[in-house]
Backbone as numpy.savetxt, mean C-alpha at the origin, in Angstrom:
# Nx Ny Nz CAx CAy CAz Cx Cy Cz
21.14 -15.22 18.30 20.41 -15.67 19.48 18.91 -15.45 19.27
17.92 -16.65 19.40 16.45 -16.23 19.48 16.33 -15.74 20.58
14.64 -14.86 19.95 14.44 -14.15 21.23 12.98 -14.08 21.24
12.46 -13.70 21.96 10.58 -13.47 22.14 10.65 -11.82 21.79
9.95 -11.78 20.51 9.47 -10.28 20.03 7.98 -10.51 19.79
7.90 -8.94 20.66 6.41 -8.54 20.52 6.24 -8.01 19.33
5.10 -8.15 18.27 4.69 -7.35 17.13 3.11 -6.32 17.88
3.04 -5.09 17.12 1.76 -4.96 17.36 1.31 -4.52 16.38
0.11 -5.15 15.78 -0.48 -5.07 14.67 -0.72 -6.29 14.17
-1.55 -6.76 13.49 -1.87 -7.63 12.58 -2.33 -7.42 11.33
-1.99 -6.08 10.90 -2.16 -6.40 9.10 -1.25 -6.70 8.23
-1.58 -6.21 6.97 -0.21 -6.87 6.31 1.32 -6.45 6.81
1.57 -5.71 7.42 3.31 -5.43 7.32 3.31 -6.53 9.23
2.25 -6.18 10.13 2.35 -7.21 11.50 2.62 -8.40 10.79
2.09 -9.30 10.12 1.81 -10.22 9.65 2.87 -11.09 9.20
3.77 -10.20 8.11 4.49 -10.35 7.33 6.08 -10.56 8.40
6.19 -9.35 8.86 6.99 -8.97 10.19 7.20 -10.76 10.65
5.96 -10.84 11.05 6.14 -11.95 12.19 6.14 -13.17 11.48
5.94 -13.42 10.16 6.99 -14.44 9.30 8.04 -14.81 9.02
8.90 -14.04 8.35 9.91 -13.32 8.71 10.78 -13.70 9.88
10.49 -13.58 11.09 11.00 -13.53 12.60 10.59 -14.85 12.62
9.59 -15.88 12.43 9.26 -17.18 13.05 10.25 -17.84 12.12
10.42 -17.98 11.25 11.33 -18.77 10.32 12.66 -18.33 10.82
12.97 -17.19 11.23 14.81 -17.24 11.40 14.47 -17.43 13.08
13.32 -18.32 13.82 13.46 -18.88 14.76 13.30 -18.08 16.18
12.74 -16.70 15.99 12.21 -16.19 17.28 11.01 -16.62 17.56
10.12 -16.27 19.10 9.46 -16.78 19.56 8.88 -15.62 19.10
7.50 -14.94 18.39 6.65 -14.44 18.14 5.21 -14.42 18.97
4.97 -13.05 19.55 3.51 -12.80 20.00 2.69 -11.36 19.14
1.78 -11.93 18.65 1.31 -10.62 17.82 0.59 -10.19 18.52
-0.08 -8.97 19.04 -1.08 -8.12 19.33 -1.92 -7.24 18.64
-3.17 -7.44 18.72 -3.91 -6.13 18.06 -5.30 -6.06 18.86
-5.77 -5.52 18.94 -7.25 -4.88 19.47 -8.58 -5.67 18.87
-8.27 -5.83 17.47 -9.52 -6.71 16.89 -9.17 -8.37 17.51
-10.13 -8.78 17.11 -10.36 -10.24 16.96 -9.58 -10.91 15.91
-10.14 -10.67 15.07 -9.58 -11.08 13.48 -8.13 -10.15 12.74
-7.45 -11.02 12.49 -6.41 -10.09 11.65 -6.59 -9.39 10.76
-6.13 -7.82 10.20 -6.22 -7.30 8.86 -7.42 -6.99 8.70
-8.26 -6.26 9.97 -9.23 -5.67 9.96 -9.18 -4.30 9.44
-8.52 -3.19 9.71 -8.59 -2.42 9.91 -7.92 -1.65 8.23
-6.50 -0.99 7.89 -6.31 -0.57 6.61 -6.22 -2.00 5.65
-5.52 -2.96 5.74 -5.60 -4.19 5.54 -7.12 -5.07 5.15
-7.96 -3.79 5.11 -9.07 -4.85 5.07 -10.00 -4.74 3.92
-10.09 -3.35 4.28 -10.56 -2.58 2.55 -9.84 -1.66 2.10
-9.07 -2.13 1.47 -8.31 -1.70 -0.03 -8.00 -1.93 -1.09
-7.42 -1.05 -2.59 -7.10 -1.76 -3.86 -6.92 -3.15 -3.89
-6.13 -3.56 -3.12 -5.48 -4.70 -3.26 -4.72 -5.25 -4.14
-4.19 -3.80 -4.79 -3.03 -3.78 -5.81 -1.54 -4.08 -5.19
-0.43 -5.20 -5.72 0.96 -5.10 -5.58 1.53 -4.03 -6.98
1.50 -3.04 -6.15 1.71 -2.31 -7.45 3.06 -1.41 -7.96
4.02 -1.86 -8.34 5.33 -1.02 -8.35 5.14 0.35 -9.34
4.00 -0.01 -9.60 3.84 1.08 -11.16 2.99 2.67 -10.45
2.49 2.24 -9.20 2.25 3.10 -8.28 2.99 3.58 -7.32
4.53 3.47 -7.61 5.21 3.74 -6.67 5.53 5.52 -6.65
5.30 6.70 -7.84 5.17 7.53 -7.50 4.94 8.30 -6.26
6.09 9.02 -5.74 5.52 9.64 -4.60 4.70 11.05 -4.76
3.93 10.88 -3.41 3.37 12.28 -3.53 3.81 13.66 -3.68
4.80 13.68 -2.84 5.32 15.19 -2.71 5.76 15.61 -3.94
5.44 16.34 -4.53 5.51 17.06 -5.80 4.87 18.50 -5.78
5.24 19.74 -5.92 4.24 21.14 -6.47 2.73 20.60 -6.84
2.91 19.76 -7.99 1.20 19.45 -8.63 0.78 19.21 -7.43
1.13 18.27 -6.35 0.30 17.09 -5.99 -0.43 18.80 -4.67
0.41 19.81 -4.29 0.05 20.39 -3.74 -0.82 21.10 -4.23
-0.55 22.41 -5.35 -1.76 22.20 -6.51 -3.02 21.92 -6.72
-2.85 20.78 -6.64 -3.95 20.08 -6.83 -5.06 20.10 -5.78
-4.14 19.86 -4.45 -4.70 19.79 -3.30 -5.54 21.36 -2.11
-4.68 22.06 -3.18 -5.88 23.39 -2.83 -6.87 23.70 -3.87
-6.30 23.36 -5.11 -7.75 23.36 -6.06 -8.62 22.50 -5.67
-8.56 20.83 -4.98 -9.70 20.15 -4.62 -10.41 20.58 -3.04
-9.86 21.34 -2.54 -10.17 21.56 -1.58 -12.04 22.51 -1.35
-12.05 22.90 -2.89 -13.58 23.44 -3.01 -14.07 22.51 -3.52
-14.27 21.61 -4.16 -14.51 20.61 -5.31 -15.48 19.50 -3.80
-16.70 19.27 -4.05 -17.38 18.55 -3.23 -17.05 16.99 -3.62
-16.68 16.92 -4.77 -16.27 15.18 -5.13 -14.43 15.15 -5.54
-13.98 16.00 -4.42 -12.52 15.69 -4.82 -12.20 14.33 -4.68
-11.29 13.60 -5.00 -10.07 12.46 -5.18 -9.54 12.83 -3.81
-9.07 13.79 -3.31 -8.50 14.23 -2.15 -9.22 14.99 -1.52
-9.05 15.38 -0.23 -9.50 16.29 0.13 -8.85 16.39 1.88
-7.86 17.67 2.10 -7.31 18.26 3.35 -8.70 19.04 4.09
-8.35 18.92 5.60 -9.27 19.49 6.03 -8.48 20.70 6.92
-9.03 21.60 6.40 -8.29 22.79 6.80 -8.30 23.31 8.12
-9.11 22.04 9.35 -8.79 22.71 10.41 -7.34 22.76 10.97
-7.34 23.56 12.26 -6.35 23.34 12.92 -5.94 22.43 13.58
-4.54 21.93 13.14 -4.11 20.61 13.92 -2.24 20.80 14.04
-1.85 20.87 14.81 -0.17 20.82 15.14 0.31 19.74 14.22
-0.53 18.78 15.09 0.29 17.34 13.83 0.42 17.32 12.56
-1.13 17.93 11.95 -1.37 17.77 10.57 -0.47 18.79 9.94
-0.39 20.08 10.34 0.79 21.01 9.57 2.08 20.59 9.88
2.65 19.93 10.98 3.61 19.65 10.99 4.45 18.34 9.85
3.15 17.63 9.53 2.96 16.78 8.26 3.34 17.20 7.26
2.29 18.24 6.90 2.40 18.59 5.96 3.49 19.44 5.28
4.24 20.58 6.39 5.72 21.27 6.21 6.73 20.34 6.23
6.61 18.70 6.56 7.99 17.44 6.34 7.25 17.23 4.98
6.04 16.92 4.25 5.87 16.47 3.27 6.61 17.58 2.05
6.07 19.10 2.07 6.56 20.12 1.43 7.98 19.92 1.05
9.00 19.71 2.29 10.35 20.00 2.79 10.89 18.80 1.99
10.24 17.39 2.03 10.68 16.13 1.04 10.37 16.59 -0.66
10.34 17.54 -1.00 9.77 17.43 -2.39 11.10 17.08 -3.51
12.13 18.17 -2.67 13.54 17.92 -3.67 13.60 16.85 -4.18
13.37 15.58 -2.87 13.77 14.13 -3.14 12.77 13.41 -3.91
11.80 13.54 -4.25 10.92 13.10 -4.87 11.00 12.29 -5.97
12.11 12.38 -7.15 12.74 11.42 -8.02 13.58 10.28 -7.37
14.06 10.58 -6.16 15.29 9.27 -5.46 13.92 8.18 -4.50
12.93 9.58 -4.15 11.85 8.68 -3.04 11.32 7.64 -4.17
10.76 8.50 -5.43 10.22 7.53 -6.46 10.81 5.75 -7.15
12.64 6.12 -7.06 13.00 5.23 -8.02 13.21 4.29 -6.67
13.15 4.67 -5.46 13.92 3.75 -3.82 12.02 3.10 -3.98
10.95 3.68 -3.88 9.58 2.85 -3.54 9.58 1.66 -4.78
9.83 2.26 -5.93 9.58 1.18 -7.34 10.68 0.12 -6.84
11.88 0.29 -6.53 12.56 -0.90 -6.15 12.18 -2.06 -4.97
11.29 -1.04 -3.69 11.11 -1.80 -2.67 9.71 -2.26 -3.44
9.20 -2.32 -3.80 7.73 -2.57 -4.57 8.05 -4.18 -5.50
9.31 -4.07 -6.11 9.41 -4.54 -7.06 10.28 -5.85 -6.25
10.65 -5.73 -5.47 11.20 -6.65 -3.97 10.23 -7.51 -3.61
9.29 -6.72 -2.89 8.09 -6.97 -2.23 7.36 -8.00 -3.22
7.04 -7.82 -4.65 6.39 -8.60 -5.03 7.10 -10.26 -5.03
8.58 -10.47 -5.29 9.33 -11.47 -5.46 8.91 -12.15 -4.15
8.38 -11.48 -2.82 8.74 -11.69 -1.98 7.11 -12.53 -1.18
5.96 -11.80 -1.43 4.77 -11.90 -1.52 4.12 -13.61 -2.33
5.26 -13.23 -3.50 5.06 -14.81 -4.20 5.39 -15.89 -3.67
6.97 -15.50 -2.92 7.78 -16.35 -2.46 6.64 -17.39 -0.89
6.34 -16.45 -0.48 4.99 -16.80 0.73 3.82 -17.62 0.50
3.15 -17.13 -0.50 2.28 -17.57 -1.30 2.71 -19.33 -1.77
3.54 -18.99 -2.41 4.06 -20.74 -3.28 4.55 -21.27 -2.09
5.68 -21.31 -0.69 5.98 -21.76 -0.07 5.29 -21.98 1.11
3.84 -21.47 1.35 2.51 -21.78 2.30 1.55 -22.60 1.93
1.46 -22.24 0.44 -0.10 -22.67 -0.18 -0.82 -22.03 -0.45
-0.76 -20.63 0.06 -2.09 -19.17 0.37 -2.64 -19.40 -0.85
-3.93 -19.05 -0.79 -4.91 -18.77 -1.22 -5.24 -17.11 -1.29
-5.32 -16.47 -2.00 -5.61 -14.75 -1.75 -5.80 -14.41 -2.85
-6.75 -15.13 -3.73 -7.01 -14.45 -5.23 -6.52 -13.79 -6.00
-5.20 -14.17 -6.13 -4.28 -13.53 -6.72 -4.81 -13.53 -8.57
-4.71 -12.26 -9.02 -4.69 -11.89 -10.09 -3.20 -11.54 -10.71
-3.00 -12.17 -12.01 -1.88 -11.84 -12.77 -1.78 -11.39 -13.70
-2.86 -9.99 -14.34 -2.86 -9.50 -15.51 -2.50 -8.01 -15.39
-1.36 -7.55 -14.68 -0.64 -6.68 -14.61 -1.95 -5.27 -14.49
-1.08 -3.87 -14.47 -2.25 -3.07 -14.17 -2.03 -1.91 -15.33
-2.85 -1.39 -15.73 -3.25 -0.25 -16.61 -3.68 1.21 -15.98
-2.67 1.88 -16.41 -3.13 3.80 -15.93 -3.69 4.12 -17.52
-4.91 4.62 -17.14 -5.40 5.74 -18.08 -5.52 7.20 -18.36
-4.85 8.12 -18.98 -5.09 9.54 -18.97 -6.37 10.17 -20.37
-6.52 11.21 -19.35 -7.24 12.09 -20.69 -7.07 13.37 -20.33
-6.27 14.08 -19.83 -4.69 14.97 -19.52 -3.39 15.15 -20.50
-3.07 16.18 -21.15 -2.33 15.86 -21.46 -1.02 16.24 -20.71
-1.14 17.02 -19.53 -0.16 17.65 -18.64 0.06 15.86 -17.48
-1.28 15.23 -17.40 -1.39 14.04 -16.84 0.06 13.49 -17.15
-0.60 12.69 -18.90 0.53 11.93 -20.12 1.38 12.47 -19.74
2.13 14.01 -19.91 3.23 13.99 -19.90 4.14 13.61 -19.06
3.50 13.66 -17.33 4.14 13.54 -16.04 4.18 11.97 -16.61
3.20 11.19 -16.71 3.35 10.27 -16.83 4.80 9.58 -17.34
5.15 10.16 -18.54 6.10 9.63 -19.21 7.98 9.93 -18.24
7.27 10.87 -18.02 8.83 11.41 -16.50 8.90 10.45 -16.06
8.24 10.33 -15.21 7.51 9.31 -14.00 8.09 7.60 -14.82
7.72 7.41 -15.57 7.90 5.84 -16.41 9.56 5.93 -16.97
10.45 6.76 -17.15 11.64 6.57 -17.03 12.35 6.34 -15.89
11.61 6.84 -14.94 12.23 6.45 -13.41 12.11 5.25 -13.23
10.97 4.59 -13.28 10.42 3.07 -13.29 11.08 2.40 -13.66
11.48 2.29 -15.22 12.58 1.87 -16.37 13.92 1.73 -15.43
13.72 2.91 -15.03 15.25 2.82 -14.61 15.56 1.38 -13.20
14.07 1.57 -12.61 14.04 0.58 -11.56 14.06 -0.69 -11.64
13.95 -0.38 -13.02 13.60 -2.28 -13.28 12.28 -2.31 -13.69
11.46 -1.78 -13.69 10.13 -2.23 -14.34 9.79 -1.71 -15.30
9.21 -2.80 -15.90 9.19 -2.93 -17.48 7.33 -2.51 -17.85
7.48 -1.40 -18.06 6.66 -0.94 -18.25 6.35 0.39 -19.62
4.94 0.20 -20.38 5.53 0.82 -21.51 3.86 2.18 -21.78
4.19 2.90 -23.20 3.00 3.45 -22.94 2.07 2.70 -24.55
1.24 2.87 -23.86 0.12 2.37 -24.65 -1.21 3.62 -25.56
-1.99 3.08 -26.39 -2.74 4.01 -27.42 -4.23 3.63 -26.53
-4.92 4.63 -26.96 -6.56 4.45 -26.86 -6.83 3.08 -27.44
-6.70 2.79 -28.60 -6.69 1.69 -29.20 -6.67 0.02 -28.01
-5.07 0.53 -28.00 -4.38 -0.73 -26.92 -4.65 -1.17 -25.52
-5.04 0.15 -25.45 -5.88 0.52 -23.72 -7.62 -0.47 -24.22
-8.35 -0.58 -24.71 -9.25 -1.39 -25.24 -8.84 -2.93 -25.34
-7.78 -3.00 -25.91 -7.06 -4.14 -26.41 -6.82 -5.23 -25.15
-6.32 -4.28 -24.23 -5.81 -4.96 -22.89 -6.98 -4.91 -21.95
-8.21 -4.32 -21.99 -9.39 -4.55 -20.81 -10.53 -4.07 -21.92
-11.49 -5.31 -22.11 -12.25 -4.57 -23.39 -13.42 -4.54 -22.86
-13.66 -4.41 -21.38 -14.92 -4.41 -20.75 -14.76 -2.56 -20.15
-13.45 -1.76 -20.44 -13.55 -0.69 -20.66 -13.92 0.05 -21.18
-15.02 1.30 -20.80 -16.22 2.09 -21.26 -15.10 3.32 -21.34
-14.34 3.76 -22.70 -13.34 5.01 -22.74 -13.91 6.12 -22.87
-13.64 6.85 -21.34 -14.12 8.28 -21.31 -13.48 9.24 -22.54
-14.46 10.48 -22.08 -14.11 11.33 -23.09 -12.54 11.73 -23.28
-12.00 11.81 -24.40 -10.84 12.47 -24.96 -9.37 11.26 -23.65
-10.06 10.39 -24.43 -8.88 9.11 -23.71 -7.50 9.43 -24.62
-6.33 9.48 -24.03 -5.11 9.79 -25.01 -4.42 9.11 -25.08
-4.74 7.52 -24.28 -3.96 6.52 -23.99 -3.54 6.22 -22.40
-2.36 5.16 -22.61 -2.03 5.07 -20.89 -0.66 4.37 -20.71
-0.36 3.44 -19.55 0.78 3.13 -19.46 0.18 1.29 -18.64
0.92 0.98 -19.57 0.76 -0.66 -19.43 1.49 -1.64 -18.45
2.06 -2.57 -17.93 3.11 -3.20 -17.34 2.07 -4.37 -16.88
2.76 -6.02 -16.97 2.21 -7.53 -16.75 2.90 -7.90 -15.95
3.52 -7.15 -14.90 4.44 -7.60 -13.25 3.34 -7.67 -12.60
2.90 -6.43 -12.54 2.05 -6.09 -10.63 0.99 -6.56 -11.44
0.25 -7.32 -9.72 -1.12 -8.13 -9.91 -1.83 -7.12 -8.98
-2.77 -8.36 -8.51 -3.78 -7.90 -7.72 -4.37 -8.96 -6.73
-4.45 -8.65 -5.27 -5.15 -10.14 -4.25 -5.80 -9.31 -3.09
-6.04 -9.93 -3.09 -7.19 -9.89 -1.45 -6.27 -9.90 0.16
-6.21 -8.58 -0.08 -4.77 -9.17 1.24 -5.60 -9.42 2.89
-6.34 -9.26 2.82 -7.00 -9.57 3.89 -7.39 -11.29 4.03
-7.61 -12.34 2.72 -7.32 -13.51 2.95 -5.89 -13.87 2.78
-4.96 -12.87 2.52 -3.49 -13.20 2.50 -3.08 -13.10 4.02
-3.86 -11.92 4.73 -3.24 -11.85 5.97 -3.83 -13.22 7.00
-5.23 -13.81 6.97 -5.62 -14.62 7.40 -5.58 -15.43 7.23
-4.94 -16.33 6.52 -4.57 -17.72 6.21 -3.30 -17.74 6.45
-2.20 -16.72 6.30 -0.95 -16.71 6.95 -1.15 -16.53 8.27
-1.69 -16.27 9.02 -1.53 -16.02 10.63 -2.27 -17.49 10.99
-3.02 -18.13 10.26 -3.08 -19.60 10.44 -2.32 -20.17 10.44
-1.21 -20.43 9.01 0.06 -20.87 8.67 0.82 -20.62 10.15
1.09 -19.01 10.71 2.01 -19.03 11.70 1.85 -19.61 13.29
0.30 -19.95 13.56 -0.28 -20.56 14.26 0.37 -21.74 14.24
-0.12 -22.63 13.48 0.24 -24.17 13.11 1.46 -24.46 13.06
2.18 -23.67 12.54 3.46 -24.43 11.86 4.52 -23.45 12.82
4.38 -22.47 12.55 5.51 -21.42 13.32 5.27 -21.21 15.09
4.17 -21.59 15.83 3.91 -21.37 16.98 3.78 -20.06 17.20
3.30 -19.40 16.45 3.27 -17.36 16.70 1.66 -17.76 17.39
2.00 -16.95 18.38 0.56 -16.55 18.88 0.12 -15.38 18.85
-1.63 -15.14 18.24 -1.78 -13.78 18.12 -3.42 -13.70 19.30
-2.51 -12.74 20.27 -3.43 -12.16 20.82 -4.26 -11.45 20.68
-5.53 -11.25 21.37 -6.76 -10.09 20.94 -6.87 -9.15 22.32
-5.55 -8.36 22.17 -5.36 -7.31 23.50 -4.97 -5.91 23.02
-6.01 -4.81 23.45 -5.02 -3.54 22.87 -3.87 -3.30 23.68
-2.65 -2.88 22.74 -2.04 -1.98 23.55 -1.58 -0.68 23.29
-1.53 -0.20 24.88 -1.99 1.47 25.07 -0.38 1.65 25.18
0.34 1.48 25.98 1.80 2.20 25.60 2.74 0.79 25.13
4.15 1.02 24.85 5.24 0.55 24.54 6.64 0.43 25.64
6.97 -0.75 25.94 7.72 -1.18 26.92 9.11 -1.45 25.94
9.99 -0.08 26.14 11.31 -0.22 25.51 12.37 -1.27 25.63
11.99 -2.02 27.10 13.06 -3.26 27.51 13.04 -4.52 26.86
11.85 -4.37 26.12 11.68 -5.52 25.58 11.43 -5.75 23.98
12.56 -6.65 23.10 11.93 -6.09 21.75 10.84 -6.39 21.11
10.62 -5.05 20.19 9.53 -5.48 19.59 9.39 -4.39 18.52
7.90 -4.82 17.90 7.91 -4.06 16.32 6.72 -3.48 16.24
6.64 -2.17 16.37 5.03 -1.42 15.85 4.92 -1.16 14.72
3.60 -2.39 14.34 3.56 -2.25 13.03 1.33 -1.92 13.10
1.47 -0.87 13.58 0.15 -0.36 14.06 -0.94 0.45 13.16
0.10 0.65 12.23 -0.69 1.90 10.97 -0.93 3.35 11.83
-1.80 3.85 11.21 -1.81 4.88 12.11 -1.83 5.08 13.26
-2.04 4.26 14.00 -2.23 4.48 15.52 -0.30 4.19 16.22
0.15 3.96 14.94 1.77 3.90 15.72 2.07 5.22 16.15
1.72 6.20 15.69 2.40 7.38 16.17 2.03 7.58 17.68
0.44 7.43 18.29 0.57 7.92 19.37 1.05 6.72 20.30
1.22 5.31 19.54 2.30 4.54 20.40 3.62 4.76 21.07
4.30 5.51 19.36 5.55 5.54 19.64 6.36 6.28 20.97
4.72 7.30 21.14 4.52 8.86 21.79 4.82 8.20 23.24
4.52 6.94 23.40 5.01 6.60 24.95 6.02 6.20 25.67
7.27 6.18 24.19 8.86 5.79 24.54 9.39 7.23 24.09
8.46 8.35 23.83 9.23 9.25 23.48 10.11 9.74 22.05
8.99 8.63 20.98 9.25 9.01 19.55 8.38 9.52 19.09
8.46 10.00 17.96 7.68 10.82 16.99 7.86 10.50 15.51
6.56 9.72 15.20 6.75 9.16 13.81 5.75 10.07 13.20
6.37 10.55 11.78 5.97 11.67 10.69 4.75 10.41 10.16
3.34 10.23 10.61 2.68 9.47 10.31 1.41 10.32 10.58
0.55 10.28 8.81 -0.95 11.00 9.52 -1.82 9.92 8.97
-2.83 10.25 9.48 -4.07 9.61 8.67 -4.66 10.03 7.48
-4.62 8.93 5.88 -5.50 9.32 4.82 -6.89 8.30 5.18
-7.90 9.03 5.20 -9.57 8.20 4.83 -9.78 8.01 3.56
-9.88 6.54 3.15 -10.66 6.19 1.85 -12.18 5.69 2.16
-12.32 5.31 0.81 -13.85 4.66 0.85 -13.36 3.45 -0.25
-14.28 2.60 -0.06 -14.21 1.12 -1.03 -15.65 0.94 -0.78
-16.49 0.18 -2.26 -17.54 -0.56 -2.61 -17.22 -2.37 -3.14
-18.05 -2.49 -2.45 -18.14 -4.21 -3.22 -19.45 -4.24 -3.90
-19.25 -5.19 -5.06 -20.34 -5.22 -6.37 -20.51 -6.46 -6.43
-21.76 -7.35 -5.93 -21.58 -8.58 -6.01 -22.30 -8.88 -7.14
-21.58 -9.69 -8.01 -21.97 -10.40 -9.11 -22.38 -9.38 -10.53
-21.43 -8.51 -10.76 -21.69 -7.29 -11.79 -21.75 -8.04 -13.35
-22.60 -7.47 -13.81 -22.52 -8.48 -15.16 -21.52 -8.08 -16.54
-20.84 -6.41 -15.99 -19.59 -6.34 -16.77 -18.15 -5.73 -16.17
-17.58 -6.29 -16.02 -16.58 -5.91 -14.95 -15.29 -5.88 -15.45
-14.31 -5.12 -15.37 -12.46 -5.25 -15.56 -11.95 -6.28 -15.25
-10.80 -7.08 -15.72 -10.39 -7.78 -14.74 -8.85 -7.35 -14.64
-8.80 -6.65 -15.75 -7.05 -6.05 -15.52 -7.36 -4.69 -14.70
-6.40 -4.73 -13.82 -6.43 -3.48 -12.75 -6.39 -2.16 -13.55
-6.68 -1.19 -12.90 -6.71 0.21 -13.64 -6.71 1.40 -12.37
């Protein structure tokens, strides 16, 4: 039976969601707060499809790591050690997941490796446009405790289906030769599946597509709570948790802050991901 489902969100997983649902023939209304779709995490990021990143976090190192960067003024990471209920409560479910960490790893590389079949499938059957890159992506170490996880880590992959292998200093050149190899490079790990696109013109030319062709309408309304009588899908990013908070769920969801630069017109640049 069709039905009218509310989405809320419009980045990539709102987006996608409400594709999905217009083709098997529900009546679709998207909501989000911006104007424009795929503003918000959706807007600046890698813009890697990347199964080769499907490693999960929870691991000893990754904790490790995360109190050694915690003095480090240019960490990669960085926790902020105030007090927060939510954030420790995060962080003791993240701890508590570590056992699973090989099953979380080989279950993300599979949904990753889905996702891309699936991303294409949209793409070729719309028309999209989203600068899709197809020269697979490259990890580099100069670690050798790095390499070794690495190679753990790439049998799980293997095991998932992705075909992915390790590569020399040499080969690492070979495959991106606009690469400047830092000191004591020991090599890396290669794979020509996962690309790279602009998902922010992926998300906006599909919510055109669902406009036109699918009749999805996307509204420019926030919403502040969640009406259980009626279905629907929070697909909000971080702000789902204090959504969920108004039917009386609790989603294990925190906030990470990145940063992204754009370089217009660089005169030596990568083009294979790294």
């Amino acid at each position: 039976m069709n039905k009218k489902v509310a989405i809320v969100g419009a980045g990539i997983a709102g987006i996608t969601t409400a594709y999905y649902l217009a083709r098997a023939g529900h009546e679709v209304v998207i909501y989000d707060k911006r104007k424009h779709p795929a503003m918000a995490t959706s807007y600046g990021n890698g813009g890697q499809l990347s199964a080769s990143n499907a490693e999960t976090w929870n691991s000893w190192r990754s904790v490790k790591k995360g109190v050694k960067w915690l003095f480090k003024a240019d960490a990669p990471l960085k926790i902020n050690p105030s007090i927060s209920i939510e954030k420790y409560t995060w962080i003791y479910r993240f701890i508590r997941a570590i056992p699973n960490a090989e099953k979380n790893t080989y279950d993300t590389c599979m949904w990753a490796l889905a996702a891309h079949k699936l991303y294409k499938e949209i793409a070729a059957r719309e028309s999209l446009s989203f600068d899709m890159v197809e020269k697979g992506i490259l990890h580099i170490y100069t670690g050798q405790s790095e390499l070794d996880n690495a190679r753990k880590v790439n049998k799980i992959y293997n095991k998932a289906g992705l075909e992915r292998w390790e590569v020399s200093p040499k080969e690492c050149l070979d495959i991106e030769p606009a690469l400047v190899p830092p000191p004591k490079l020991l090599g890396g790990f290669y794979n020509e599946t996962d690309f790279t696109g602009d998902i922010h013109k992926f998300c906006t030319n599909l919510l055109s597509v669902l406009e036109t062709k699918y009749n999805v309408k996307h509204v420019n309304k926030e919403v502040r709570f969640l009406n259980p009588d009626i279905p629907l899908v929070v697909c909000a990013g971080v702000n789902s948790r204090e959504l969920a908070k108004t039917i009386g769920d609790n989603l294990p969801i925190y906030p990470v802050k990145g940063y992204s630069i754009t370089i217009h017109n660089p005169e030596v640049a990568p083009w294979t991901s790294m």
